[in-house]
C-alpha positions in Angstrom: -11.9 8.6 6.7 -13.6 10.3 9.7 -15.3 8.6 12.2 -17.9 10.5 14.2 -18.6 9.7 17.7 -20.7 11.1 20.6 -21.0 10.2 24.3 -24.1 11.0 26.7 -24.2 10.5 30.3 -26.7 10.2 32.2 -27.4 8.9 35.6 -30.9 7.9 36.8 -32.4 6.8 40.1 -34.6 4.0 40.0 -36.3 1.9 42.3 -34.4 -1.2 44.0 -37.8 -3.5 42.4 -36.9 -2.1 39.0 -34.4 -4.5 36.4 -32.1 -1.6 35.3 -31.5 -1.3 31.6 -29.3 -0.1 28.6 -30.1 1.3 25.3 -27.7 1.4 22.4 -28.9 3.2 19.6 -26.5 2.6 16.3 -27.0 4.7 13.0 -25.3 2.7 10.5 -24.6 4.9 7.3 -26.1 2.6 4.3 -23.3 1.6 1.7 -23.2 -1.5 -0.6 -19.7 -3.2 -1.8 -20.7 -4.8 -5.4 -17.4 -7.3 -6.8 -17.6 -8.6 -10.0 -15.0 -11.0 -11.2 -12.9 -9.6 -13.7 -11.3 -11.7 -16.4 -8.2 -10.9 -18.5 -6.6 -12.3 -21.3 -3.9 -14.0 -21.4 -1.7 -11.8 -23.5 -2.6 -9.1 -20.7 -0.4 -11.7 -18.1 2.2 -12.2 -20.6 2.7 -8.4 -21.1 2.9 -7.4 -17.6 5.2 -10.4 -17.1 7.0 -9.2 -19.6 7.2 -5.4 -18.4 8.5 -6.5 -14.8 10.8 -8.4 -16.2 12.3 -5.5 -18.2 11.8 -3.2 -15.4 13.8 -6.0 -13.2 16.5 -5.8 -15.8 17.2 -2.3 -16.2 17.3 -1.8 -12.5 20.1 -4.2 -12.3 22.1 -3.2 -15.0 21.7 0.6 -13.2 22.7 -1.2 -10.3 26.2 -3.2 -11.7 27.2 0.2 -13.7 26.9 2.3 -10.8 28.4 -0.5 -8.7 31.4 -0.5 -11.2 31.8 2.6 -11.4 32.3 3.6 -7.6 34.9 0.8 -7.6 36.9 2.1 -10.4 36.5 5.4 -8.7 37.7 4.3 -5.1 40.5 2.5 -6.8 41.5 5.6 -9.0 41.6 3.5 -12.4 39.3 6.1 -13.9 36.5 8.8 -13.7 32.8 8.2 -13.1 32.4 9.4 -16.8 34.0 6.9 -19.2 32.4 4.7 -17.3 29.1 5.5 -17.5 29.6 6.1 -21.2 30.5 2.6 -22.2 
């Protein structure tokens, strides 16, 4: 997004009598934001329940193997691969 912006100076001399004034000219760029309410089904919630939930699952399992298998590693009971195998 780009915002365009211009200054102009300008200095004037008026009368002491005269009210002095300011002008601010804005050119507004037309756009409309239309929302419409958008319904789901409720198989569409239990799904993408569903998929987090999985997604939650894997990433701690990934988590506890790797986890496991550092410990093993640092205590020199075995290599990263028969860990990571089982």
């Amino acid at each position: 997004v780009t915002y365009h912006f211009v200054h102009l100076g300008r200095l004037a001399n008026v009368n002491e009598s005269a009210v002095p004034q300011v002008r601010f000219h804005f050119d507004l760029e037309p756009f409309a934001i239309q929302v419409k309410p958008d319904s789901k089904q409720w198989y569409d919630f239990a799904t993408s329940l569903l998929a987090a939930l999985g997604g939650l699952f894997a990433l701690m399992r990934l988590i506890s193997r790797g986890l496991v298998a550092g410990g093993r590693v640092m205590q020199g009971k075995g290599r990263v691969q028969t860990v990571l195998l089982k």
